[in-house]
LOMISE-321022 format. One record per residue (C-alpha): x, z, y. Coordinates in steps of 0.5 Angstrom, whole numbers. Layout:
<rs>
     u     w     v
     X     Z     Y
...
</rs>
This chain:
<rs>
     u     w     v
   -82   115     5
   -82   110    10
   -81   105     7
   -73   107     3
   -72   102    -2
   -79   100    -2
   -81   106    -7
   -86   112    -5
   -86   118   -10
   -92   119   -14
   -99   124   -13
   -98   131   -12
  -104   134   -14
  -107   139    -8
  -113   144    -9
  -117   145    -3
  -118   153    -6
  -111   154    -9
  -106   150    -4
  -102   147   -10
  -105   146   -17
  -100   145   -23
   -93   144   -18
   -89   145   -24
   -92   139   -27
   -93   133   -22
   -88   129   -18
   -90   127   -11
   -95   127    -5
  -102   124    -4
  -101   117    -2
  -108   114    -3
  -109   109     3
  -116   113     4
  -112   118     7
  -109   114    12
  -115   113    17
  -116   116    24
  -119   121    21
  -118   121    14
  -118   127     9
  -113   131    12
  -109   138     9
  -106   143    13
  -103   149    10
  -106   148     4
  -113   147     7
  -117   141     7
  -121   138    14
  -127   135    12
  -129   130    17
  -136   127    15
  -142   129    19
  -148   132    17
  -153   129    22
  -154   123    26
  -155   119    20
  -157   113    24
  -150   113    26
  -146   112    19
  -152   108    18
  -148   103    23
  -142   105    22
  -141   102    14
  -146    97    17
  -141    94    22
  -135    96    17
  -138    92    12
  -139    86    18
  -131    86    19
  -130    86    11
  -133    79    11
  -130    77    18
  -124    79    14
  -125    75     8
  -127    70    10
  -121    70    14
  -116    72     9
  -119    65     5
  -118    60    10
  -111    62    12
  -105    62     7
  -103    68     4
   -96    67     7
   -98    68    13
   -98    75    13
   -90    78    13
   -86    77     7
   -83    83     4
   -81    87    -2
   -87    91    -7
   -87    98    -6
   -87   101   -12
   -93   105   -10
   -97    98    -9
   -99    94   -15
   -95    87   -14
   -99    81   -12
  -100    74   -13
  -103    69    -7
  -110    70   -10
  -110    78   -10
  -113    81    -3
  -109    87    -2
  -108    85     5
  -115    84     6
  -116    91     3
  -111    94     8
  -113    90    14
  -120    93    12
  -117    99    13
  -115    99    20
  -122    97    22
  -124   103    18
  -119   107    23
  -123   104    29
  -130   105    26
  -129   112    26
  -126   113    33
  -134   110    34
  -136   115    30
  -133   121    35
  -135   117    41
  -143   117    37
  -142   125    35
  -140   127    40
  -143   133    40
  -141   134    32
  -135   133    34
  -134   137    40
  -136   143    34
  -131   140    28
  -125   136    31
  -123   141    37
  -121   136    43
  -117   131    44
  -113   129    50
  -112   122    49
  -117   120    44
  -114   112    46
  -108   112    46
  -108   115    39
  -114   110    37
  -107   106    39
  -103   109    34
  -107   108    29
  -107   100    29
  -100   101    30
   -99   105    24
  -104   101    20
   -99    94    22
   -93    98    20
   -96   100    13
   -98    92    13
   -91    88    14
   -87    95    11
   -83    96    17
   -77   101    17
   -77   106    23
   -70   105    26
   -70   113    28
   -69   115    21
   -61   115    23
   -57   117    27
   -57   112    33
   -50   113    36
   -45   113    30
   -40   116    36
   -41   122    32
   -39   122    26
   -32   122    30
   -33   130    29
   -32   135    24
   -33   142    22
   -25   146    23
   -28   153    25
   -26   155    20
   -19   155    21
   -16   161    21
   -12   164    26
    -7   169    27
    -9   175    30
    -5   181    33
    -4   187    28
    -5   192    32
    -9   200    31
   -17   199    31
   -20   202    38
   -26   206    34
   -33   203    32
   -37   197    33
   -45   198    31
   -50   194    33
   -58   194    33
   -60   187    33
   -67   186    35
   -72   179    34
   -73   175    29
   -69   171    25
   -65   166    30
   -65   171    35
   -61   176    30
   -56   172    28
   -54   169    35
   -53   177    36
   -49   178    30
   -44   172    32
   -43   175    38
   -42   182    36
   -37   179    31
   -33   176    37
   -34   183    42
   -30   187    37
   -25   182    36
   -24   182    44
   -24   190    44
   -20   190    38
   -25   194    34
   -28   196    27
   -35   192    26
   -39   196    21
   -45   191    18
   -50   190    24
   -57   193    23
   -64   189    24
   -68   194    28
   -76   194    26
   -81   190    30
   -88   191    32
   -88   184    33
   -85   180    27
   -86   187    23
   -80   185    18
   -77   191    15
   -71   187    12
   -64   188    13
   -57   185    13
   -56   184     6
   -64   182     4
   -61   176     8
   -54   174     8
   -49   175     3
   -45   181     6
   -39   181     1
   -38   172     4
   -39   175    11
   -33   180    11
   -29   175     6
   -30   169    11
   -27   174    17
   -24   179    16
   -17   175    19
   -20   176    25
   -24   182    25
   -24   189    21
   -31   189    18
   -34   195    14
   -41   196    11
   -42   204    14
   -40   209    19
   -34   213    16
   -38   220    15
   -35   223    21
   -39   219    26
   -46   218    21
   -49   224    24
   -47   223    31
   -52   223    37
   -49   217    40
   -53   218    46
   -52   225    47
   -44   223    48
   -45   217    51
   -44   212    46
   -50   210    46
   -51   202    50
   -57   198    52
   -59   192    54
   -60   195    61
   -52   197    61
   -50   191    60
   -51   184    64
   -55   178    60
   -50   173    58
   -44   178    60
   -37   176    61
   -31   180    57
   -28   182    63
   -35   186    64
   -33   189    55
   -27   190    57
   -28   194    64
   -34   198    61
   -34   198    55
   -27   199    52
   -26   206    56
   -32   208    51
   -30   207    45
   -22   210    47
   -26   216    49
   -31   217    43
   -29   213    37
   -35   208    37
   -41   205    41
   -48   204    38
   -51   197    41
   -59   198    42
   -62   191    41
   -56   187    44
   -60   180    45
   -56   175    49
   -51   180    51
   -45   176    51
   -44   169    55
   -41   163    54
   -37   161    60
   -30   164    61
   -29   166    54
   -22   164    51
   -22   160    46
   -20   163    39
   -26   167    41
   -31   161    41
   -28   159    35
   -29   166    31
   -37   165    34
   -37   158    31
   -34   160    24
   -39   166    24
   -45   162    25
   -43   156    20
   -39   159    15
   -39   165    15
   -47   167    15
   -50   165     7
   -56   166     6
   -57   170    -1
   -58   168    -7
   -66   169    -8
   -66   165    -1
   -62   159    -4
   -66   158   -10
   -73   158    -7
   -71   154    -1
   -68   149    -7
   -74   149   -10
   -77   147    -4
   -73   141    -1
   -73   139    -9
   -79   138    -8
   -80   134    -2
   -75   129    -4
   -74   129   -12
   -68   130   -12
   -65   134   -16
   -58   134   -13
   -54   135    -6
   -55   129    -2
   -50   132     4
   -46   137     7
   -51   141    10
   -55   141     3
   -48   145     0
   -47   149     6
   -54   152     7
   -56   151    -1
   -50   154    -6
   -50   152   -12
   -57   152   -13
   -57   145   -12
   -50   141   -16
   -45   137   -12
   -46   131   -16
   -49   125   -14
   -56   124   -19
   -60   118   -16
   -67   121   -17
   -72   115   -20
   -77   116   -14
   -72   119    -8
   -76   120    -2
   -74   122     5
   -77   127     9
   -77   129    17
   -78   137    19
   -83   139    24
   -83   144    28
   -88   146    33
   -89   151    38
   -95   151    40
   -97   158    38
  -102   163    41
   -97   167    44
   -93   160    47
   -99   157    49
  -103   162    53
   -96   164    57
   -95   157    59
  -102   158    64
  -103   150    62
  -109   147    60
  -110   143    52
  -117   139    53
  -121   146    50
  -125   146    57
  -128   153    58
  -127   155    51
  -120   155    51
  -119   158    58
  -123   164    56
  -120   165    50
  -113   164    53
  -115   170    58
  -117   175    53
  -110   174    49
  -106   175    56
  -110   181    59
  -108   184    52
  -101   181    50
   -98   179    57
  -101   185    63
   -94   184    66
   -96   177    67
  -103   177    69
  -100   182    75
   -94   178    77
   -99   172    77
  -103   176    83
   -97   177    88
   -96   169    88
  -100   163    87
   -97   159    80
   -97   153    79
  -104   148    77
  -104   147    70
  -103   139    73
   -97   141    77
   -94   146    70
   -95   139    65
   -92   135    70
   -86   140    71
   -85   139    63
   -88   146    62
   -93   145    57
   -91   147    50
   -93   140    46
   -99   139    43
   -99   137    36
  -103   130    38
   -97   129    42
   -93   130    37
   -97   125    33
   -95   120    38
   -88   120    39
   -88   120    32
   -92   114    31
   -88   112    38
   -82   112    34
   -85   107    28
   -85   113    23
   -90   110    17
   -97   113    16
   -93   115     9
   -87   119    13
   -87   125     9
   -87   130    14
   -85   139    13
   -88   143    18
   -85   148    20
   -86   155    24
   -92   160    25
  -100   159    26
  -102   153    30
  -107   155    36
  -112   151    35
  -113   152    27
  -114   146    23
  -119   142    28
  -113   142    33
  -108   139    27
  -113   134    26
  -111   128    30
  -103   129    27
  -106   130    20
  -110   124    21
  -104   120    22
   -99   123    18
  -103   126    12
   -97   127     8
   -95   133    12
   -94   139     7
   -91   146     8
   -88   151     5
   -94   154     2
   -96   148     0
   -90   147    -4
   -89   153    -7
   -94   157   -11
   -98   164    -9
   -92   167   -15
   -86   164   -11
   -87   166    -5
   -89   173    -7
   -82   176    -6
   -83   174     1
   -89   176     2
   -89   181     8
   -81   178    11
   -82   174    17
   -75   173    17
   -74   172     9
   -80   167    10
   -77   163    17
   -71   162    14
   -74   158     9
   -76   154    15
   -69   153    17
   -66   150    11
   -72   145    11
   -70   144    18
   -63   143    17
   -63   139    11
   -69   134    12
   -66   127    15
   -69   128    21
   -71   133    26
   -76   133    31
   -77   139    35
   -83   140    41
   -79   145    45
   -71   145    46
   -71   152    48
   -74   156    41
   -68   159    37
   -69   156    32
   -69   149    34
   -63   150    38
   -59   152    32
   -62   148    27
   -59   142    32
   -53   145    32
   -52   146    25
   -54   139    23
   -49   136    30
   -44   141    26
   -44   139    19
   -48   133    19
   -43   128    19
   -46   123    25
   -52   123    19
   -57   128    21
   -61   126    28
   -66   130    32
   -71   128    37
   -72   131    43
   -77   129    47
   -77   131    54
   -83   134    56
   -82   132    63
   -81   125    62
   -86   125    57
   -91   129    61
   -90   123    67
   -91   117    61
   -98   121    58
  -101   121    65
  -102   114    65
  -105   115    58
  -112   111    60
  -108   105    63
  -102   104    59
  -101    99    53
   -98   101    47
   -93    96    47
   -90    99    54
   -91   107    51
   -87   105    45
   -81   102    50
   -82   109    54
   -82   114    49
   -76   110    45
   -72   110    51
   -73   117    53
   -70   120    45
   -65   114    45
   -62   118    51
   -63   124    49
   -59   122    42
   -52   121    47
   -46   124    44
   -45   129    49
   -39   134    49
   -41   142    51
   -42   143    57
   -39   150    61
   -44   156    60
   -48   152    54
   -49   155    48
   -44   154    43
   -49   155    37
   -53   149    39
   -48   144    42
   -41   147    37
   -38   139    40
   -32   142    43
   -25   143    41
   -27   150    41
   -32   148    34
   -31   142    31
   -25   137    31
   -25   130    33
   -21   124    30
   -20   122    37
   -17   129    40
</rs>
C-alpha cells in the first residue's frame, strides 16, 4: 500500500448483501482502477454506494462523449511523445509490466479524466445528486485532489508521512514498569470503584483508582463498569481485561483483591457515609483534596464506594511514583483478554497479511495470538487507522453547519430538543457563536470530506488502505462518499470479520470499541479528527510509548484548518498541500509532558518513559 515495495495485496472479494463473501479464502482488497474516480464504486460498512443516475440520459450521453474525445486526445498524444516521458519507476506487482508499446499510462491518464467527467456529471444532475450524494463543501478542492491522487498513482509516488517525521523520538522508552519500593504498612480499608462510560473513559478511571489507593494506602477491590443507557453494555472488569495480569503487574504497589470481604458486601454504603460521588469531589482533584476528605472516611468506616468516578484525579501535583504507577497501569498493566486478542489479531491479519508481529505495540496489544518471529508475508501491506467523530451526537452539540441547507439543521434541531434540552436552554440565556465564527474558532467536528482532503494533502495514494474506526457516521453512505470516492480501500471491522466472528460481540460496545483500539494502535499510521475524544488520546499515547519513534499520528488543527478551507474557492492545490502539510509536520514535534497534561496521552516524561538523553 502506498506504493511499499512496490507490491499491492490481491482481491477480497465483498458482497454488497453480506459484507464479506468468503474472507477465509481470499487475501486482499478490491484495487481495480475503476475504483479510483472521483465518484467511483465505493464500500462503506459493507454496503455498496451506487453513483449511476437514473434520469438525465442526455447528460451521460455527453459524458462518455467528451471522455471518448480525451481518449483520443490522449492517444494521440501518448503516440506522438515517447513513452520515457512519463517517470520511470518500479512495476508494482499488482500492475501488468509494460513495454514502450503498452498503453498502460494512456489508460491511467484516461482515468483522471474520467474523474473529472463525472464531476461534470454532478454539476449537469444537480438535482439527482442533491437526493444521492448529500452534500459537498468543497466540491473544487476535491476535484483537485482527484488529479492529484490519479498523478501520485501515475509516477508511484511514496507519501513521506508513512514515518515518523521527527526521528528525535525514538530517543524514548518505555521503563513504567520499574518496580518500585513501597513502604509496608497496615491497609487504611477498601477502595471500590463504579466507573461509568464507555471504554477509554473506564480505563482512565480504573488507572487513577489504582493510584488514589496507592496514595491513601488502601486495598483496591477489582472496579466495577456501571451499566449505561447510552452505551448499553452490560460488560465487566473481566469480559475486558485479564484480572489475574492486572493484579500480578501491581501488586508491588498496590493491594488488589477481586471482592469485598463478606463483612463489608451487605453494606449501605450510603447510609454510613461511605458513599462518593462525582459532586463530592472536584474534576481533576488534587491528593491533598483524597487525603483531606477522603482519608477520615475509610479510618472511620473501613471503606469508600467510588460512584462513577470519571476525571476525579488531575495531573498537576502528583508525586512521581504516583504518576509512574498510572503509567505502569495503563500500558502493562491493562491486557485485554484472550477472546479480544484473538479477534483483533485476525483482523490486523487481515488488513496487513502478515501473519507475524511487525512491533511492539503489535505484542503488547495482541499476546501471543500473533508470533514474535519476524515472517515476511508475500504481499505485505501497510495500513492508516482513521477515526472519525463525526456522529450525531457530536455533530449537533457543535451547533455548526455541514453543507446540509434546511435539511440538515432541522434534522440536527429535532436531535437536540431530544438528547441535549439543557443545551438548547443555555443557548436562550446567551447568544452563541454563528456557525461561521464556531468553524473559524476550530470547533467544527471534521467532515469525512475533509478527512479525505488532508489525506490527499498528505500524498497518501488512491490505494492507501485505510481502517475506519468508531461509531455511525452522520450523514450515512451519502456522507461518506466524497472519502470512499478517493480512498476506496477503506474497510471496517465489519468488513473484515464475518457476521459469525463478530457474534460474541454482538451487544458489547465496549468489547467491539477495543477492537477499534488495537487497529488503531497498531496500524502504521494514525489520524485522528479530534484530539479531544478518548480514544484518540490513548491510542497516541499508546503509539508515543511503545512506538519506538515509529508510529505516527496526525493531528490536523481544526482552527488552522478551518482558516486554510475557508480559501477553498480561491487556493491552488500546490499552496493547500504546503499549508496542510506544515500544520501536521508541526503537530508531529517531539514535545515533553506539559504541567497538567494528561499522562495517558502525552507518557514522555520522566515520570513515564525513559529517554537516552536523561
Amino acid at each position: 500500500m502506498g506504493g511499499k515495495q512496490g507490491t499491492r495485496p490481491n482481491s477480497l472479494s465483498f458482497d454488497a448483501t453480506s459484507g464479506l463473501k468468503d474472507h477465509m479464502l481470499v487475501k486482499g482488497f478490491k484495487n481495480d482502477y475503476a475504483k479510483f474516480s472521483a465518484y467511483g464504486k465505493g464500500a462503506y460498512a459493507g454496503k455498496r454506494h451506487t453513483w449511476w443516475p437514473r434520469r438525465h440520459v442526455r447528460s451521460v450521453v455527453f459524458t462518455f462523449a467528451l471522455l471518448g474525445f480525451f481518449f483520443l486526445l490522449d492517444s494521440f498524444m501518448y503516440s506522438y511523445f515517447d513513452p520515457t516521458f512519463f517517470k520511470n519507476g518500479p512495476t508494482p506487482a499488482y500492475a501488468p509490466r509494460v513495454n514502450k508499446s503498452t498503453p498502460f499510462q494512456l489508460i491511467s491518464s484516461a482515468f483522471t479524466f474520467y474523474g473529472l467527467l463525472l464531476f461534470v456529471l454532478q454539476d449537469l444532475n444537480a438535482e439527482n445528486e442533491a437526493n444521492e450524494r448529500g452534500p459537498v463543501m468543497y466540491s473544487q478542492l476535491v476535484q483537485m485532489a482527484s488529479f492529484s491522487l490519479a498523478k501520485i498513482d501515475q509516477e508511484q509516488n511514496v507519501t513521506k508521512f508513512w514515518k515518523e517525521t521527527r526521528p528525535e523520538a525514538s530517543a524514548w522508552k518505555p521503563c513504567a514498569d520499574k518496580n518500585q519500593k513501597r513502604d509496608a504498612k497496615n491497609t487504611t480499608g477498601f477502595i471500590l470503584v463504579s466507573a461509568n462510560g464507555g471504554l477509554n473513559q473506564q480505563r482512565v478511571a480504573v488507572c487513577n483508582a489504582v493510584a488514589v489507593a496507592s496514595l491513601l494506602n488502601a486495598t483496591l477491590v477489582i472496579p466495577k463498569f456501571l451499566y449505561s443507557n447510552v452505551w448499553k453494555d452490560p460488560s465487566q472488569f473481566s469480559d475486558i481485561y485479564q484480572e489475574e495480569t492486572f493484579m500480578n503487574m501491581l501488586k508491588d504497589d498496590v493491594d488488589i483483591v477481586k471482592e469485598l470481604p463478606l463483612h463489608l458486601r451487605s453494606t449501605d454504603f450510603e447510609a454510613i457515609g461511605s458513599l462518593v460521588t462525582d459532586a463530592d469531589l472536584s474534576k481533576e482533584a488534587t491528593p491533598d483534596e483524597y487525603i483531606r476528605n477522603i482519608s477520615p472516611i475509610l479510618s472511620r468506616n473501613g471503606v469508600v464506594h467510588f460512584l462513577g468516578f470519571g476525571n476525579r484525579l488531575g495531573f498537576e501535583s502528583v508525586p512521581s511514583h504516583l504518576q509512574k504507577l498510572r503509567c505502569k497501569c495503563n500500558f502493562h498493566a491493562l491486557k485485554f483478554v484472550p477472546k479480544i486478542q484473538k479477534i483483533a489479531a485476525l483482523l490486523v491479519k487481515r488488513i496487513t497479511k502478515y501473519e507475524a508481529s511487525r512491533s511492539l505495540l503489535d505484542r503488547q496489544l495482541l499476546g501471543s495470538f500473533i508470533p514474535t518471529e519476524r515472517v515476511e508475508a508475500a504481499n505485505p501491506s501497510k495500513y492508516l487507522a482513521l477515526h472519525l467523530r463525526f456522529e450525531v451526537d457530536m455533530v449537533a452539540y457543535s451547533m455548526c453547519n455541514f453543507g446540509g441547507g434546511e435539511r440538515e439543521r432541522a434534522q440536527l434541531q429535532a436531535y437536540r430538543e431530544e438528547h441535549f434540552p439543557l443545551l438548547l436552554e443555555r443557548l436562550k440565556k446567551a447568544k452563541p457563536p454563528s456557525p461561521e465564527e464556531l468553524r473559524k474558532m476550530g470547533r467544527c467536528p471534521l467532515t469525512p470530506e475533509e478527512a479525505a482532503l488532508v489525506l490527499a494533502s498528505l500524498g497518501f495514494d488512491h490505494g492507501t488502505y485505510i481502517y475506519l474506526a468508531g461509531s455511525q457516521i452522520y450523514g450515512g453512505e451519502s456522507r461518506m462518499l466524497p472519502l470512499v470516492s478517493l480512498y476506496p480501500n477503506l474497510v471496517t471491522k465489519e468488513d473484515l470479520l464475518s457476521p459469525t466472528e463478530l457474534e460474541p460481540f454482538r451487544n458489547f460496545s465496549s468489547q467491539l470499541a477495543a477492537l477499534d483500539f488495537i487497529a488503531c494502535a497498531v496500524s502504521d499510521v494514525f489520524a485522528i479528527t479530534d484530539s479531544g475524544s478518548q480514544l484518540s488520546s490513548l491510542v497516541s499515547g499508546f503509539r508515543t510509548y511503545f512506538g519506538g519513534g515509529d508510529a505516527p499520528t496526525l493531528r490536523p488543527s481544526k482552527k488552522r484548518l478551518a482558516a486554510i478551507l475557508q480559501e477553498n474557492s480561491t487556493i491552488s492545490w500546490h499552496s493547500f498541500e504546503k499549508r496542510v502539510r506544515k500544520m501536521i509536520e508541526e503537530g508531529q514535534r517531539v514535545r515533553l509532558r506539559r504541567p497538567g497534561r494528561s499522562i495517558y496521552r502525552q507518557p514522555r516524561c520522566r515520570d513515564c518513559m525513559c529517554s537516552d538523553n536523561q
